[in-house]
Every structure is written in structure tokens, then in C-alpha cells.
MDTraj code that builds the backbone (N, CA, C; nanometers):
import mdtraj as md
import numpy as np

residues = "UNK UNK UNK UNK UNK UNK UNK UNK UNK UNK UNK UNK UNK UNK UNK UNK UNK UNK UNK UNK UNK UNK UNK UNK UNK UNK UNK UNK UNK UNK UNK UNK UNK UNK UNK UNK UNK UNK UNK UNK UNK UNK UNK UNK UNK UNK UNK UNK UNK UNK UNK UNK UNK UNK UNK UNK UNK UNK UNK UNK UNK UNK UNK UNK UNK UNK UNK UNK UNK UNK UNK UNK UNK UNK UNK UNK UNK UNK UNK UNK UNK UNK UNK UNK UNK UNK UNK UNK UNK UNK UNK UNK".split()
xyz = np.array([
    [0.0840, -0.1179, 0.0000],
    [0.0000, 0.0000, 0.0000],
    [0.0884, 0.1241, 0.0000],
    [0.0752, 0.1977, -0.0717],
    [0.1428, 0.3476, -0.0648],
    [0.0922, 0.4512, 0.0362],
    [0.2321, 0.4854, 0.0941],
    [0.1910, 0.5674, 0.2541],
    [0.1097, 0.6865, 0.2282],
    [0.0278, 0.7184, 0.3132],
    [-0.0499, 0.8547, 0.3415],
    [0.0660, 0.9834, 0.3264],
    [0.0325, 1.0621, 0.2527],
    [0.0722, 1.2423, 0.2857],
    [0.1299, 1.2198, 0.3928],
    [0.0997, 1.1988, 0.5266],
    [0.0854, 1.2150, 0.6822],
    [0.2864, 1.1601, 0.6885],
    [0.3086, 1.0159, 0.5872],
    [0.3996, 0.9244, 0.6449],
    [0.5048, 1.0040, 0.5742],
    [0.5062, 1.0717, 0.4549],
    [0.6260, 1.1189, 0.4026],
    [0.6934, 1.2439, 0.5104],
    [0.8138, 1.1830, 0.4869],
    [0.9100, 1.2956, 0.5471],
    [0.8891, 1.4049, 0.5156],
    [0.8997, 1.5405, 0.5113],
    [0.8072, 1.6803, 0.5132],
    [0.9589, 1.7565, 0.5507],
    [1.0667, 1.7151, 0.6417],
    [1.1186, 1.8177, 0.7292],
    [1.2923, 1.7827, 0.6512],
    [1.3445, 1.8849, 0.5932],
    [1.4163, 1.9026, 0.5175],
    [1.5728, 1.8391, 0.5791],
    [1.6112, 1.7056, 0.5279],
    [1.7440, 1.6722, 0.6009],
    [1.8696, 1.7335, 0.5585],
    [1.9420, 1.7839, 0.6656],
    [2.0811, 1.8499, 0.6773],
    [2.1342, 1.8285, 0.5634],
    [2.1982, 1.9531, 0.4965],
    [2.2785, 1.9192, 0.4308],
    [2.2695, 1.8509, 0.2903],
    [2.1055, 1.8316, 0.2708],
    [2.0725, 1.8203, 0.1055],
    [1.9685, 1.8988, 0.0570],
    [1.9222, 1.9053, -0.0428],
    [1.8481, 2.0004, -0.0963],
    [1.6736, 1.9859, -0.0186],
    [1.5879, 2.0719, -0.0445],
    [1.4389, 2.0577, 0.0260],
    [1.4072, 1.9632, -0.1349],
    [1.3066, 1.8230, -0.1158],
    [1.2069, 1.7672, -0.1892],
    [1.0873, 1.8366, -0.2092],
    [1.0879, 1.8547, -0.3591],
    [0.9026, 1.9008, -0.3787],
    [0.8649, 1.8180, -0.3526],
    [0.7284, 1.8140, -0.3893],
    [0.5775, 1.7542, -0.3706],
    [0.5998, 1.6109, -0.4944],
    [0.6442, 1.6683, -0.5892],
    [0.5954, 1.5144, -0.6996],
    [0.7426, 1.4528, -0.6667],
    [0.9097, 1.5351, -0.6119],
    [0.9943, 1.4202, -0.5950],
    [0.9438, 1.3448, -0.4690],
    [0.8771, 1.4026, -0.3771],
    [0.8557, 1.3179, -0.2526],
    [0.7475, 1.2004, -0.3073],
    [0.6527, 1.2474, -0.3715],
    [0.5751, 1.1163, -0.4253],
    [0.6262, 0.9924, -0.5390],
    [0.7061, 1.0686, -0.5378],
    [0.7947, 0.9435, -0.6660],
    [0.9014, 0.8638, -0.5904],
    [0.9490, 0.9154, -0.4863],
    [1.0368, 0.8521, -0.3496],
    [0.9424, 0.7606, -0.3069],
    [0.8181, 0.7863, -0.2434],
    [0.7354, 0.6876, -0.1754],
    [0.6908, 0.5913, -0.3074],
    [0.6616, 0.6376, -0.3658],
    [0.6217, 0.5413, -0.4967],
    [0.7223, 0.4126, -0.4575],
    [0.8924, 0.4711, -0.5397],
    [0.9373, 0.4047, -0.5884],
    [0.9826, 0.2313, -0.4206],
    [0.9742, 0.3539, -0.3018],
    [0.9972, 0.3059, -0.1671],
    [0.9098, 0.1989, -0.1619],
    [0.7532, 0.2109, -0.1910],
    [0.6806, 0.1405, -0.2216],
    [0.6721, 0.0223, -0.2669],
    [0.7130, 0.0525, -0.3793],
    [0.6860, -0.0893, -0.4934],
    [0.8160, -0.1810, -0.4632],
    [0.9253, -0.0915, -0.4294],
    [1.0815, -0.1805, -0.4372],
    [1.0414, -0.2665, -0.3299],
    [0.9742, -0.2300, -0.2313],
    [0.9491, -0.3044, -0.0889],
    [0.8113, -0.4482, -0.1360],
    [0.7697, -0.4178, -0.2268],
    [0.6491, -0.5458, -0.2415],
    [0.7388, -0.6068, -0.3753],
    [0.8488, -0.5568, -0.4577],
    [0.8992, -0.6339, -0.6158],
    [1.0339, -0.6750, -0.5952],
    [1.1064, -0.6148, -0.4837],
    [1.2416, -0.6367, -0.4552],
    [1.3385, -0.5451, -0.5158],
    [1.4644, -0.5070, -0.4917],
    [1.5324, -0.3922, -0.5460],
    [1.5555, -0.3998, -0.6562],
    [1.6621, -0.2887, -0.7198],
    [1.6854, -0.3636, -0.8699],
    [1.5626, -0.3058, -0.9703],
    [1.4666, -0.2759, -0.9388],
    [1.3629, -0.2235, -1.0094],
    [1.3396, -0.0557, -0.9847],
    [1.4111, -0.0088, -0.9473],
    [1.4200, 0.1712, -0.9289],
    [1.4038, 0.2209, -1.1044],
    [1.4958, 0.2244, -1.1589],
    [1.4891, 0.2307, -1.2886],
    [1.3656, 0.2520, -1.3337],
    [1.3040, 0.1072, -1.3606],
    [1.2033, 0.0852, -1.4337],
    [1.0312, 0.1382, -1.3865],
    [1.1102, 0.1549, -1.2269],
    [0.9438, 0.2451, -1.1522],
    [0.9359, 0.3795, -1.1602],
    [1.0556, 0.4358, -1.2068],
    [1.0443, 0.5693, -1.2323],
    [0.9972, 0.6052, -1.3585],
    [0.9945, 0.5256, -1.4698],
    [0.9786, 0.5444, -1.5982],
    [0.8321, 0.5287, -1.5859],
    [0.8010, 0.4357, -1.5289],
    [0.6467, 0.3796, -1.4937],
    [0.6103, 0.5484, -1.4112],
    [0.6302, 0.5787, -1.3521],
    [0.5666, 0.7052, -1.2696],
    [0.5598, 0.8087, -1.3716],
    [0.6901, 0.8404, -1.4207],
    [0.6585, 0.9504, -1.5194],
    [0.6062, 0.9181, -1.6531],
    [0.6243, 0.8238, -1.6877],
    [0.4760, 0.7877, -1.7911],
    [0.3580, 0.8551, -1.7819],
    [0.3298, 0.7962, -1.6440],
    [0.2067, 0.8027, -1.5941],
    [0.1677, 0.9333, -1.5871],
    [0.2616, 1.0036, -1.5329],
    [0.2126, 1.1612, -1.5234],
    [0.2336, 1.2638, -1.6533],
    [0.2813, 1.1455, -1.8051],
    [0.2671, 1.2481, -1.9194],
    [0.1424, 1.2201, -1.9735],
    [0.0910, 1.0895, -1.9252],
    [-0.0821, 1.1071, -1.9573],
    [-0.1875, 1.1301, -1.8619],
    [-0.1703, 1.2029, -1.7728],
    [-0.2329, 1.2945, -1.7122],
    [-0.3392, 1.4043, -1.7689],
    [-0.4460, 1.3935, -1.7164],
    [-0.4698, 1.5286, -1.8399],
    [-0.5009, 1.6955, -1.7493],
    [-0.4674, 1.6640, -1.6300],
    [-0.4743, 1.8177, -1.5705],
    [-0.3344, 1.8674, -1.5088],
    [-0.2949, 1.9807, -1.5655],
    [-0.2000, 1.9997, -1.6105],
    [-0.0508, 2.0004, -1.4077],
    [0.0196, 1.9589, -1.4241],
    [0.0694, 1.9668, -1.2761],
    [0.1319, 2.0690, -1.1867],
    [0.1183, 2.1707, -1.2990],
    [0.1417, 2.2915, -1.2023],
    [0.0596, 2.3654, -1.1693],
    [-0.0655, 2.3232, -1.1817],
    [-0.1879, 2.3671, -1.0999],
    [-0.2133, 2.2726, -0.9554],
    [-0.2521, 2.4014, -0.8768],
    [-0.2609, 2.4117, -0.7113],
    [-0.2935, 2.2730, -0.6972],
    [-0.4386, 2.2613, -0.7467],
    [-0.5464, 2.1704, -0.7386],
    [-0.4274, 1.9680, -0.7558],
    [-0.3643, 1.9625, -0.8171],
    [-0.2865, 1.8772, -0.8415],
    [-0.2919, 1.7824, -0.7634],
    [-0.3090, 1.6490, -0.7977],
    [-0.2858, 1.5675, -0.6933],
    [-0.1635, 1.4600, -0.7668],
    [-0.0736, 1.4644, -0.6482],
    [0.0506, 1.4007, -0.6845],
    [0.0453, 1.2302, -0.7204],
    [-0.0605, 1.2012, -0.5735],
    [-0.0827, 1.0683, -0.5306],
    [-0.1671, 0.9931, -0.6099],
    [-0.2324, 1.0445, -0.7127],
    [-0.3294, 0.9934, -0.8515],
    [-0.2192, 0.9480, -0.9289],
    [-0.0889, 1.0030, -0.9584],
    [0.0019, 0.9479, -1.0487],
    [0.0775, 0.8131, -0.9914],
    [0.1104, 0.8081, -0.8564],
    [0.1010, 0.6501, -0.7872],
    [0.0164, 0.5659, -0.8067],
    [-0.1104, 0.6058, -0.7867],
    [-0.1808, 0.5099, -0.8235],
    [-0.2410, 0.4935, -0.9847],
    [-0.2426, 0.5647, -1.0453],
    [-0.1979, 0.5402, -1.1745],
    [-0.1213, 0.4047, -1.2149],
    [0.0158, 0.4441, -1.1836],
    [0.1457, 0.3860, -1.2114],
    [0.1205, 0.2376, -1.1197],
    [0.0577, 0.2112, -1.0215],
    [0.0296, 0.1003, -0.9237],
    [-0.0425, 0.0101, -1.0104],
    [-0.1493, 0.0923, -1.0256],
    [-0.2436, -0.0297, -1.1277],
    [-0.1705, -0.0672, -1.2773],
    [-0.0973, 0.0145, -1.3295],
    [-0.0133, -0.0560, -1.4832],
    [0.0572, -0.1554, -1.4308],
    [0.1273, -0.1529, -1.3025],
    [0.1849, -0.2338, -1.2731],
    [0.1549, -0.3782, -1.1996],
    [0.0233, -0.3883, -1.1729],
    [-0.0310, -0.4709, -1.1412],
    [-0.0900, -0.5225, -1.2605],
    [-0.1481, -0.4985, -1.3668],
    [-0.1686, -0.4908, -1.4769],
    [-0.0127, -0.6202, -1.5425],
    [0.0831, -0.5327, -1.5319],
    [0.2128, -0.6129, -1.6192],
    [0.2390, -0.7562, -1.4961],
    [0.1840, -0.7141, -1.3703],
    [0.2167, -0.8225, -1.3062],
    [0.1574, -0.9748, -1.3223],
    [-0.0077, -0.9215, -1.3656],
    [-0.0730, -1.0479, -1.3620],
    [-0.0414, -1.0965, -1.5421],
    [-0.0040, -0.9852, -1.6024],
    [0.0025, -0.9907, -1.7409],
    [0.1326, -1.0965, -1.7518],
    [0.2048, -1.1034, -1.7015],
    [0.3277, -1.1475, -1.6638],
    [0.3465, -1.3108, -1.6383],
    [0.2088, -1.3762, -1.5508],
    [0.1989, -1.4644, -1.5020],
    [0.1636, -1.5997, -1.5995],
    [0.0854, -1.5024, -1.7033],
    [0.0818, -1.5883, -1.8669],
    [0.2082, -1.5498, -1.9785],
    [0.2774, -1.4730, -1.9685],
    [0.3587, -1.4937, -2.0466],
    [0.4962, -1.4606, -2.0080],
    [0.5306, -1.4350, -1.8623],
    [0.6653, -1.3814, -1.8546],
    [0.7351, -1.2927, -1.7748],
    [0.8411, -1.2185, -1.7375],
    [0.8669, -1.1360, -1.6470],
    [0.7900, -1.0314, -1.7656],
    [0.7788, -0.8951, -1.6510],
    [0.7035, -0.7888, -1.6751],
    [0.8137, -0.6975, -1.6618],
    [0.9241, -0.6892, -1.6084],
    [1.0615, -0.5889, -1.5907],
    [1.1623, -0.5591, -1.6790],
])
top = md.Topology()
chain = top.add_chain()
for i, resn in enumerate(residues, 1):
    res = top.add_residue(resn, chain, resSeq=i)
    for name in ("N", "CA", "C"):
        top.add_atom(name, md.element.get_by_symbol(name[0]), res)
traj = md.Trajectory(xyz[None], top)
């Protein structure tokens, strides 16, 4: 399950740059999925995320934006290649 708003880190660690809003959701994303597919798949979940958010159709630098629609977006393709996978093959 992908963490709540509430679970992402928010408070800027020493000594590296502050995370926006869509890198912090693409961190939990990718934190996410590596934790249920195993490592080794960073790569290929990021491509999967930003896919996802070039077919988007409201645009992301509006307020209104929701980051966490492009996770789950990107969750279901990937569940999608997973079961797709099970008849013919790895999905990675």
C-alpha cells in the first residue's frame, strides 16, 4: 500500500536540498513498490511514474494537483504487467 501524505518525510534533512511535492511522491512510490517487487527495479518504476504523469490530463502545475493519482496510476499498470506477466513472462 502506498503511505499517506501524513507518512512522508516533510522536514528538510541536513545538508541536502528541500524535496518538492511530486519528488517526494515518486520517493514513496518508488519506496513502495521496491518493498512489495524487490530492489533492482528503481529504474524501471520511475519510468512507470513519469509515464504516468505524461498522460495525465490536468495539467501539474496547478494548485489543485494531486501528486498521489500518479502513484496510483502507475500502481495499477503495474499490477496490470504483473498479472500480465503470469501468462507470459517477467514484466521488468
Amino acid at each position: 500500500m502506498i503511505p499517506s501524505d501524513e507518512s512522508i518525510e516533510k522536514v528538510p534533512a541536513t545538508g541536502r536540498e528541500v524535496l518538492t511535492e511530486p519528488e517526494r511522491e515518486l520517493n514513496s512510490f518508488i519506496r513502495s513498490m521496491t518493498s512489495l517487487i524487490g530492489p533492482g527495479a528503481s529504474n524501471s518504476l520511475t519510468e512507470v511514474w513519469l509515464d504516468e504523469l505524461t498522460c495525465m490530463e490536468c495539467a501539474p502545475g496547478s494548485e489543485d494537483f494531486n501528486w498521489r493519482s500518479v502513484s496510483l496510476s502507475a500502481s495499477m499498470k503495474l499490477a496490470g504487467r504483473v498479472i500480465a506477466s503470469q501468462f507470459s513472462g517477467p514484466c521488468f
